[in-house]
N, C-alpha and C positions, 0 to 999 in steps of 0.2 A: 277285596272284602274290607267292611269299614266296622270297627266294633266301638260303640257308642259308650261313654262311660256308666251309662244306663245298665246297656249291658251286662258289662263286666260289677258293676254293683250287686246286680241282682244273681247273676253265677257266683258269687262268691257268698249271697246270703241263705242261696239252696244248696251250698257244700258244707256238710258238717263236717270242721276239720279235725276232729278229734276220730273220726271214723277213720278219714282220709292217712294221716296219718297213721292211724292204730294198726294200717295193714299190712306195714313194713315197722313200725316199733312201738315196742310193748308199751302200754300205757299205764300210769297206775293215779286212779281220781283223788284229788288234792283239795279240796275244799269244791268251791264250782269250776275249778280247774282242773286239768291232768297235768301231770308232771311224769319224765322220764330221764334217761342219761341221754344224752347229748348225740342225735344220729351223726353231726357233722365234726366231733371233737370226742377223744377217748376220754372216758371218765368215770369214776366208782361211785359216785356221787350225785345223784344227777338234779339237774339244772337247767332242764329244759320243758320250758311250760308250753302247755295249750290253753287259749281261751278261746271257746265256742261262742260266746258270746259276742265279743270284740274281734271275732273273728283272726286273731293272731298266733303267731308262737313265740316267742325268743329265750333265748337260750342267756342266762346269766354267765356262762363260763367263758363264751367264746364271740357273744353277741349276734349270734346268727337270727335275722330276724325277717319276717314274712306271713305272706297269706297264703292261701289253698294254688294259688296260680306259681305264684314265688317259688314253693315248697315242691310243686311238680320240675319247673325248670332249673331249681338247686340240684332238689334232692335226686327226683326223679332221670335230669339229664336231657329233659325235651328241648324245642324251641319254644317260642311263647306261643303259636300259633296253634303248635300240636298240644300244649296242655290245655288250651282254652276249647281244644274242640274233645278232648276228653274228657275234660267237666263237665263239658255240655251235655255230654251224648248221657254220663251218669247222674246228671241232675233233669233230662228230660227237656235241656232247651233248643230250640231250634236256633242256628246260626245263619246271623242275616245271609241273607239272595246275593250266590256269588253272581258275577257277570258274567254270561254265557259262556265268552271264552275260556275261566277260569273253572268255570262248575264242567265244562266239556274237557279241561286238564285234567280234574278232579277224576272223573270216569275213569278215563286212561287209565289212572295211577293207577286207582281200585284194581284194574281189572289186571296191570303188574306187580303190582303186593300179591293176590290170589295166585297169581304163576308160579311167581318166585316159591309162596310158600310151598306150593304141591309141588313145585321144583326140587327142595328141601327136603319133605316127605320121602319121596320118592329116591332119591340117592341116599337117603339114611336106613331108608327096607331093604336098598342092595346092599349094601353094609354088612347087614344083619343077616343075610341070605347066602345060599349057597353061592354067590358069584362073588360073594366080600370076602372068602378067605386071606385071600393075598393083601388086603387092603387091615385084616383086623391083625395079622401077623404082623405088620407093619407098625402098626398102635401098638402091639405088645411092646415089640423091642425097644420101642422108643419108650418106653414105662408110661404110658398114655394110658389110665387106668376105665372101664368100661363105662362107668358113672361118670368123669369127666367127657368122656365122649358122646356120651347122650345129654349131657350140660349145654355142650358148645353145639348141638346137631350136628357133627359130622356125618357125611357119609362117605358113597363109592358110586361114581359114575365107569361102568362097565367099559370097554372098549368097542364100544358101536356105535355107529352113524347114526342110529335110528331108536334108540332105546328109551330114550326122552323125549323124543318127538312123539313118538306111538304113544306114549303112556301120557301125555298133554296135548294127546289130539285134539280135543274137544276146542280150544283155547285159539286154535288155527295158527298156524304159520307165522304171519305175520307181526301177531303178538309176540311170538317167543322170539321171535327174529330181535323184534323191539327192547325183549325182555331179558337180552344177551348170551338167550339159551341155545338159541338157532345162528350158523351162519351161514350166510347166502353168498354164493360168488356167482356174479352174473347171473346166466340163464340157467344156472343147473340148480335143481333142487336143493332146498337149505339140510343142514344136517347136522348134527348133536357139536356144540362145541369142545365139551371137555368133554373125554375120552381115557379111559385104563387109568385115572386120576382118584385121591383123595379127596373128599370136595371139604369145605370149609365154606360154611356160609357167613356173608358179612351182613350184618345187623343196621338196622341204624337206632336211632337214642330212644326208638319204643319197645327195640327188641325186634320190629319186622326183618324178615330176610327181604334182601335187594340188591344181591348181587356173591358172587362165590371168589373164592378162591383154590384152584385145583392143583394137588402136588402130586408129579409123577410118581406113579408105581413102579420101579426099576428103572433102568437106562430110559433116556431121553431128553429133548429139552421140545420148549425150555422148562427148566426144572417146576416153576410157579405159574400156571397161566389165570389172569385175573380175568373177570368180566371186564366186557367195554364199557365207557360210559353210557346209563342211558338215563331217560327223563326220572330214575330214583335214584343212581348211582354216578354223583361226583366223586371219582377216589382222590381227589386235591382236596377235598373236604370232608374225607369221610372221616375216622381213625376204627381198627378192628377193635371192638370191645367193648366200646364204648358205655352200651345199655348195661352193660354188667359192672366196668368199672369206675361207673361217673360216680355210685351212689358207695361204692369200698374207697373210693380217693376222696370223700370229706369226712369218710366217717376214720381214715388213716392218716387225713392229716397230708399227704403226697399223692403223686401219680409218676407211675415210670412206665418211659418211655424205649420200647427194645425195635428192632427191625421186622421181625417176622412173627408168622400167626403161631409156628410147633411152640416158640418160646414165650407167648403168649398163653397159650392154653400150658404146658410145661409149668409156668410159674403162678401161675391160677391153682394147679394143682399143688403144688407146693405152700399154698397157703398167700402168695403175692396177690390178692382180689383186685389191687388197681393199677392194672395194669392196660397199656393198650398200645398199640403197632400204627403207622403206614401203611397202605396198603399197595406197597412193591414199589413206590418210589421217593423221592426224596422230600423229607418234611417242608411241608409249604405255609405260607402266612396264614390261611385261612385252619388248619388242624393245627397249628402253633396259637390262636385264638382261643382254638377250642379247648385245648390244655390249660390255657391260663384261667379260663371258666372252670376250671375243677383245683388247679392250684396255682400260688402265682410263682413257683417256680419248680417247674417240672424238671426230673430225673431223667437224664438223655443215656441210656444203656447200651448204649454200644460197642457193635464186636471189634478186638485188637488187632485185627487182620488191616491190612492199609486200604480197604475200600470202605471197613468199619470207620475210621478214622477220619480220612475224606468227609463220609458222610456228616460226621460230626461238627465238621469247619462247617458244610458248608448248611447246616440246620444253626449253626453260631451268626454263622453273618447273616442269614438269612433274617436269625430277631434281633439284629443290632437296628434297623427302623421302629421296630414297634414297642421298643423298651420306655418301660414308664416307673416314676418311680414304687418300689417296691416289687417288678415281677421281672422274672430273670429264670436262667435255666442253670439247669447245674450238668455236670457228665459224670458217670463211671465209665473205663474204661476196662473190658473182661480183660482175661489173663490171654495171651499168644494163642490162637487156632481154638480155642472155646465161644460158645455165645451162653447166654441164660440154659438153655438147655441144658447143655453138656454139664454147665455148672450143677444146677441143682440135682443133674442124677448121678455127678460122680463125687460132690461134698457134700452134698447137702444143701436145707436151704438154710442152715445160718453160713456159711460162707458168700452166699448170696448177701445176706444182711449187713456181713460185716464190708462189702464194699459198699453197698448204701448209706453205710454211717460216716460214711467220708467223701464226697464226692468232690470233684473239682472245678470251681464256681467261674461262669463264662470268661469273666476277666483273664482268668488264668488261661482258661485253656485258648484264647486270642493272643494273652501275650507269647505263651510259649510257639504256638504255630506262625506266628510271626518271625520271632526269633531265631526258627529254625528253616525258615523260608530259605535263606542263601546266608554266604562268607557272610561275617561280620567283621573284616583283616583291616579294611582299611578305612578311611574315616570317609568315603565316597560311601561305602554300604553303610554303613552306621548311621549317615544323612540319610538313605534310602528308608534306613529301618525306621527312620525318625514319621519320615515321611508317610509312610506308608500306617503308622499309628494315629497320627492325626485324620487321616483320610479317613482312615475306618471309623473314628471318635465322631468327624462328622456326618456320617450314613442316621445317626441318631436324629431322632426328629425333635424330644426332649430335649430343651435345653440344660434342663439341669442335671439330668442323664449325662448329655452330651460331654457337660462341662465335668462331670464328675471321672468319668471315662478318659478326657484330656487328662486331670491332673495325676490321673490313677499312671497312664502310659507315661506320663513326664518322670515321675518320683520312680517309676521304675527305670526308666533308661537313666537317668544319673545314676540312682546306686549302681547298674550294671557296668556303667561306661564311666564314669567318676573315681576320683580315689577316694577311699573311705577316709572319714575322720574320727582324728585318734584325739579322744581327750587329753586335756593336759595334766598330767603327773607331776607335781614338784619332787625335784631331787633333795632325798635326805640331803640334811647342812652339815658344816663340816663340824668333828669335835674337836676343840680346842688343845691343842696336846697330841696332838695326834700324828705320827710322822709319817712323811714321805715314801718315796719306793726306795729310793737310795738311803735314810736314813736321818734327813735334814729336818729337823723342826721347823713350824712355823712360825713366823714372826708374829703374823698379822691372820687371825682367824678370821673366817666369814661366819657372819650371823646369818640364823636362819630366814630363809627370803617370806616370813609368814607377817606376822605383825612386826615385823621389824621394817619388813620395807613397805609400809604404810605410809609412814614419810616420803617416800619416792614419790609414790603415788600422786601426789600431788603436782608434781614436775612431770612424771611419764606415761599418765595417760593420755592415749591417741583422742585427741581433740576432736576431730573427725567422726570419727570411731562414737565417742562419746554422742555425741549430735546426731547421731543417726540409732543408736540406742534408745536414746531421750524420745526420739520420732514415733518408733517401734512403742515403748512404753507406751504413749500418748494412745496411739491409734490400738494398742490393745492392753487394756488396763488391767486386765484378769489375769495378767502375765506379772503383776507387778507384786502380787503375794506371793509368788511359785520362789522369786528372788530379793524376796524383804531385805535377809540378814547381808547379803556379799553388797545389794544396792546401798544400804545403809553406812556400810564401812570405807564409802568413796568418797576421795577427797579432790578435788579437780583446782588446778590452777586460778582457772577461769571461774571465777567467784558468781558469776550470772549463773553459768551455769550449773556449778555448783549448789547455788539455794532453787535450783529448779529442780533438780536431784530430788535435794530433800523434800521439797512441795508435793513432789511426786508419791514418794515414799509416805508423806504423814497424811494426803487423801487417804489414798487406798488403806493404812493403817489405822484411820478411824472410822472407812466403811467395813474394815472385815470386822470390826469389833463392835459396831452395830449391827452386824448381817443381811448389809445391805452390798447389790450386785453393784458395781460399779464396769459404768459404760463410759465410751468416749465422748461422748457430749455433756453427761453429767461432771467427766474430770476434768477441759476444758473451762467450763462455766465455773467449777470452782477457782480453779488456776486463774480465772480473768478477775476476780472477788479480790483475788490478793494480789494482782498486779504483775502479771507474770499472762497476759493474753497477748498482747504484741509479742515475745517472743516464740512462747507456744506455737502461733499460726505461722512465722515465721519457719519454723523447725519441721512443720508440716509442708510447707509450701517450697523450702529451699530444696535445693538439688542435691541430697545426700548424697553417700554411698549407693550403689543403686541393689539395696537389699529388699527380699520381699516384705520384710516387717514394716518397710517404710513405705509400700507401693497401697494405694487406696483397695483395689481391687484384690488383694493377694490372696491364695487359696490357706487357711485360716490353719489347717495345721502346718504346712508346710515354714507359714511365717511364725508358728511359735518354735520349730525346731530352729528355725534360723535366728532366732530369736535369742535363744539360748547358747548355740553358740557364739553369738558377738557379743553378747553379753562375759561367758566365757574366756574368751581373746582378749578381753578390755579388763577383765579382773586380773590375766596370768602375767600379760605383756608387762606390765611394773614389776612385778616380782623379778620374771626373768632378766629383766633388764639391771636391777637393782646388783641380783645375786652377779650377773657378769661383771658388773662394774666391781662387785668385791673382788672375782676373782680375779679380774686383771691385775686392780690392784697389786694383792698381793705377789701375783708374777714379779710386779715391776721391782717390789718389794725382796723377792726371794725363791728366783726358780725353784719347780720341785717337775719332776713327771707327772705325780699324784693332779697338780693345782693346774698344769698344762691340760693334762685330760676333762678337768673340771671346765675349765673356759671354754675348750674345744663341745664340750655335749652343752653348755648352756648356748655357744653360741648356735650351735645344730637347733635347739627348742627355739631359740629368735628366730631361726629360718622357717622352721613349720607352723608358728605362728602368725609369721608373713605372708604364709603360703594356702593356711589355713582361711585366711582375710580375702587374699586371692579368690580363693575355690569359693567362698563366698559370695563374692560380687559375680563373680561367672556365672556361678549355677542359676542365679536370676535371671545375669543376661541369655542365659542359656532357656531357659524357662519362659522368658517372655517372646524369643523368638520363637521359639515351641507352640505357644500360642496364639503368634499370629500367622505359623503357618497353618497351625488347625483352622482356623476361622475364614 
């Protein structure tokens, strides 16, 4: 079928949307407009127009905006095809001449919609009949209240061969065979499939029944028998709930996702309206679609039992392809041998709630089952784990997904596997006067290693070191007001680079004080103004240290932490160095134990410093190898 934009023009000039709308939310007339609170966002306020005229809505709060067709497939939860044939049918138009094959599909359906519904009917009068006692006993216990059960149309398919066949005679065999109701083995007459069962019908997003779900009545298995697929029921693309819970998951802002239909209807009853299930097996890309069509990051509710778990990796990896930016899935995890059910009838539903306000976001729950995958003892597993993070980073189709997910797995595995870095502390200086363990006075005091050893500084900072800070600077200038004051107070040997320092320092100090952003192309072109571009590009282009701050491509926070601490290392290294040189001195001067321990800890901070420089340049090398085995 071909729908002309002709078409769809004139369907949407015979839908008054202010009707259309008024018959799921209140309206109240605003000048030639209606106005209401916001179906797809909570609010006391409301902010959400209709114009009949202009035929639109939108919503000032949240921006949710559309026509009458739009509004069915948001709000309503259809396809486009099924809203446009409902407009039709209510504005009186005819839809173009399917193609025989298609209009002969068409029939089919009708005549398993009709089935299914008197299928439906029919197990809901046993229900309610003398033969459902044991079936409505069962809803008691479970606190499955009698108005939620006429909500969801349950009912009770008796334990006969025959009981649904007789009562859909009319419809003949074949149909219901078709329509999942009947099963046929070979040459023997077909006969009732579900049996001594709870039935549970599954809906799709109009609200038709097309297909069941049956849970045994006492012993037996298997415990859940669904329908088979037929020409209305894909269960890889179906989800249980859905017509109920499309239009409570915009107007809630979320959508959670549980395993089974009891905890479904269970927390529907409890107040949870958007909610929706699987229907009995494991979340697949096409119902993983359909959730991101009601939120872009759906609530994964599953049970803490180890098959609950399972389930969850493998509904995780399963949307590491289709992740785009902004949509993503999050998990609760219940408590040991509970699901949603047990939950809300033995606390309540705010203890329901209060795991939804904390959930734990895909990243997380990948890293950690990763982690816990095998040993991590020896540095073969620790390669494996490496490995096996990048693999997963590339299943991403998004590049920038992808790349963000690389650098997310990298900064995690260093902090895990790295030694932490310990800022530098200066050691109170010594007082003058002050004696020993034994009793000896000092000759020769040491000054404090603050602005006293400023003077050093000009002899003992790391030249290297320097030139590769200078780099970093350069390549990210918004870093260069974070550290005005300790930048400013450096005195460098090396007089070139020394006034390049300062260059650097009195840009960005007269664009903060304009309020202007200052980027790397803007602070080059000034640098080259004052004579200072052959070194510049130089400093860019030599072969530093190999720090992220100085790499072109580097991941932008990662090169401001690193940023910071070489910056750090280049400010302390003179100091420490200055204060040892006192104390040795004074050694040489006038043993003490006191002056011995002092040289002994300054020279321990020269080593952690060195080591600190180290862990440095690694963690990049370590970092860039990381990424090109992702890639």
């Amino acid at each position: 079928m071909t729908l002309s934009p002709q078409f769809l023009d004139e369907l949407r000039a015979r839908t008054l949307l202010s009707t259309l709308i008024g018959r799921s939310t209140k309206l109240q007339k605003a000048g030639r407009e209606w106005r209401a609170c916001c179906p797809f966002h909570n609010e006391k306020t409301p902010s959400f127009y209709v114009n009949d005229d202009k035929g639109f809505y939108h919503c000032f709060g949240c921006s949710a905006h559309g026509d009458a067709i739009r509004w069915m497939t948001d709000q309503g939860g259809l396809p486009f095809m099924d809203a446009v044939k409902e407009l039709a049918q209510a504005a009186g138009m005819e839809l173009p001449a399917m193609d025989p094959r298609a209009a002969e599909k068409a029939e089919a359906a009708k005549g398993l919609h009709e089935a299914s519904a008197d299928a439906a009917q029919w197990f809901t009068d046993q229900l309610n009949g003398l033969s459902g006692a044991t079936a409505r006993d069962v809803l008691t216990k479970r606190g499955i209240k009698p108005e939620t059960a006429r909500a969801f149309g349950l009912g009770f398919a008796p334990d006969s061969r025959s009981g649904l066949k007789t009562a859909l005679k009319d419809y003949g065999d074949p149909l219901l065979v078709e329509a999942g109701l009947l099963i046929k083995v070979e040459e023997k007459a077909p006969y009732d499939r579900f049996r001594g069962r709870l039935m549970i019908p599954i809906r799709d997003p109009r609200g038709r029944t097309i297909a069941f779900g049956g849970r045994i009545i006492g012993e037996g298995e298997p415990k859940y028998l669904n329908s088979p697929e037929t020409p209305l029921f894909d269960k890889g693309r179906t989800l249980y709930n859905l017509d109920k819970a499309a239009p409570a998951a915009r107007k809630a802002g979320r959508l959670i996702v549980v395993e089974g239909y009891m905890d479904v209807i269970a927390l529907t009853q409890a107040g949870f309206g958007e909610v929706v299930a699987p229907n009995g097996t494991a979340v697949t890309e096409a119902q993983l679609e359909r959730m991101w069509r009601l939120s872009d990051v759906p609530i994964l509710c599953l049970d803490g039992d180890s098959a609950g778990q399972k389930a969850a990796i493998r509904a995780a990896h399963r949307a590491m392809p289709l992740l785009v930016p902004g949509r993503s899935l999050d998990f609760v995890t219940l408590p040991q041998g509970q699901d949603p059910d047990d939950l809300v009838r033995l606390k309540g539903p705010a203890a329901f709630e209060a795991l939804l306000a904390s959930p734990e976001p895909l990243v997380d729950r990948l890293w950690a089952s990763e982690l816990a995958a095998e040993p991590l003892d020896t540095p073969e597993q620790k390669a494996g784990l490496k490995l096996r993070l990048a693999d997963l980073a590339k299943t991403i189709a998004d590049q920038n997904v992808a790349y963000e997910y690389q650098a997310e797995f990298r900064r995690r595995f260093d902090e895990t596997f790295r030694p932490q870095r310990k800022a530098f502390e200066p050691r109170a200086p010594f007082v003058p006067g002050k004696r020993g363990k034994f009793g000896q006075p000092y000759k020769s005091p040491i000054a404090p290693p603050g602005d006293g050893a400023r003077g050093v500084r000009a002899g003992g900072i790391d030249r290297i070191l320097a030139k590769a800070v200078l780099a970093g600077l350069i390549r990210h200038p918004a870093e260069i007001a974070r550290h005005m004051e300790v930048l400013g107070s450096l005195k460098l040997a090396d007089k070139t680079l020394g006034k390049l320092f300062e260059a650097v320092v009195d840009v960005a100090a007269e664009d903060a004080n304009e309020n202007m952003a200052l980027d790397s192309q803007r602070l080059l072109t000034i640098l080259a103004s004052s004579g200072f571009d052959i070194i510049a590009h130089e400093l860019l282009r030599a072969d530093q240290l190999s720090c992220s701050f100085t790499q072109r491509d580097a991941e932008p926070i990662r090169a401001r932490e690193d940023l910071d601490e070489a910056i750090a290392i280049l400010v302390a290294r003179p100091e420490v160095d200055a204060a040892l040189a006192a104390a040795t001195a004074m050694m040489q001067a006038n043993y003490s134990d006191e002056a011995f321990e002092r040289q002994v800890s300054l020279v321990k901070e020269q080593q952690a410093l060195d080591a600190r420089l180290a862990n440095l340049v690694q963690a990049n090398e370590d970092a860039r190898a990381f990424s090109t085995e992702g890639n």
